[in-house]
C-alpha positions in Angstrom: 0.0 0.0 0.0 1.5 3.6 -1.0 1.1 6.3 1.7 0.9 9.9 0.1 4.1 11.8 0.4 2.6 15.2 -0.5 0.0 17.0 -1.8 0.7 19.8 -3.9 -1.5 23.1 -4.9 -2.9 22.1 -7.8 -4.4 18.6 -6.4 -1.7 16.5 -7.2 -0.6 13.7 -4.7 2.7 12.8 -4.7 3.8 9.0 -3.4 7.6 8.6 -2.8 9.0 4.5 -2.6 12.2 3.8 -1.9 14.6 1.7 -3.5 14.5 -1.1 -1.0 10.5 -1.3 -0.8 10.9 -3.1 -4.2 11.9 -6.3 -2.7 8.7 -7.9 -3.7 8.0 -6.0 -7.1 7.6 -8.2 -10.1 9.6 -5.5 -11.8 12.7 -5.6 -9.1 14.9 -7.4 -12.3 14.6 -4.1 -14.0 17.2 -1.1 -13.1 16.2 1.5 -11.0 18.2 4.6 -11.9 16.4 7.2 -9.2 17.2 6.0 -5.2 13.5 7.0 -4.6 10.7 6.8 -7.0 7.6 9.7 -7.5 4.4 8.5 -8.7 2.2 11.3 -9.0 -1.8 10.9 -9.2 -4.9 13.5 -8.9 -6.9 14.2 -5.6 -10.1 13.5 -8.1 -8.6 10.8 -10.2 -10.8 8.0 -8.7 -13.9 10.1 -9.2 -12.9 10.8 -13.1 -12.7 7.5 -13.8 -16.2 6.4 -12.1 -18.0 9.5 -13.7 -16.3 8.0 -17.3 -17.2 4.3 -16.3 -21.2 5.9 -15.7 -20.9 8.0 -19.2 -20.1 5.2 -21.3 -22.8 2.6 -19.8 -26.1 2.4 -21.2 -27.7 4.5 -18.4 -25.1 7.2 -19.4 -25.6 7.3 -22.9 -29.3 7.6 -22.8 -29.1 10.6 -20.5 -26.7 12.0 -22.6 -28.8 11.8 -26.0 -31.5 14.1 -23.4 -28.7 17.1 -23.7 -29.3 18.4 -27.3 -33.1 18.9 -26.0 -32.4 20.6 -22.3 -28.6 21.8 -21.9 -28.0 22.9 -25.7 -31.5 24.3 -26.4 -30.3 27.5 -23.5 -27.3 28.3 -25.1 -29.1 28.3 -28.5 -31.8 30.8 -27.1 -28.9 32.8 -25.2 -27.1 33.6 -28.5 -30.2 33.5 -31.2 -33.0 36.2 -28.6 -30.0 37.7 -26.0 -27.2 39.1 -28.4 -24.7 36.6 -27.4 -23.7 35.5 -30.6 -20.7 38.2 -30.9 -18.7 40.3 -28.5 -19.3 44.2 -27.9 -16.0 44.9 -26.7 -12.6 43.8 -27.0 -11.0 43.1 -23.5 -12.1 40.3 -21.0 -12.2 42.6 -18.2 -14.9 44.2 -20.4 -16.7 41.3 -21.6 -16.5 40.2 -18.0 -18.4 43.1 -16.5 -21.1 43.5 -20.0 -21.3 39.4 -18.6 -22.1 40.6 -14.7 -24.4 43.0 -16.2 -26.3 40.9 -18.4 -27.3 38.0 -15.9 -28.3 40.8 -13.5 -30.8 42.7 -15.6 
């Protein structure tokens, strides 16, 4: 079992093993270069992979064929009837407050 070394910022945990911990790797045979070895993972890695697993099963896809009708059908409104097809101004910091202004009116 690894126990996390660190975890970083950005979500990144970091497992350190040392050189003689590979005593009963299958891959001990195999030169080790590095003294200590770094695997890095994500903090959400394990939830990625189950929210992939769900997308691809049946159950998944058939709520997925429901977003052209629901999720798609508000953008299409927001950018045919609310102007937000194009840009007004040039600068995020502008498009970001026109953005403020618009969901508050």
């Amino acid at each position: 079992m690894l126990v996390p070394w660190n975890i970083s910022k950005t979500g990144n945990i970091e497992y350190k093993i040392h050189k003689s911990d590979c005593r009963e790797c299958t891959f001990r045979n195999k030169r080790i270069k590095d003294y200590i070895k770094t695997i890095t993972r994500h903090l959400y890695d394990d939830f990625m992979l189950i929210a992939k697993n769900f997308r691809l099963s049946e159950q998944g896809k058939q709520i997925y064929s429901l977003r052209k009708q629901t999720i798609e059908r508000v953008f299409a409104e927001g950018k045919e009837r609310h102007g937000l097809r194009y840009t007004r101004f040039k600068s995020l910091k502008k498009i970001s407050i026109f953005g403020l202004f618009f969901t508050h009116a």
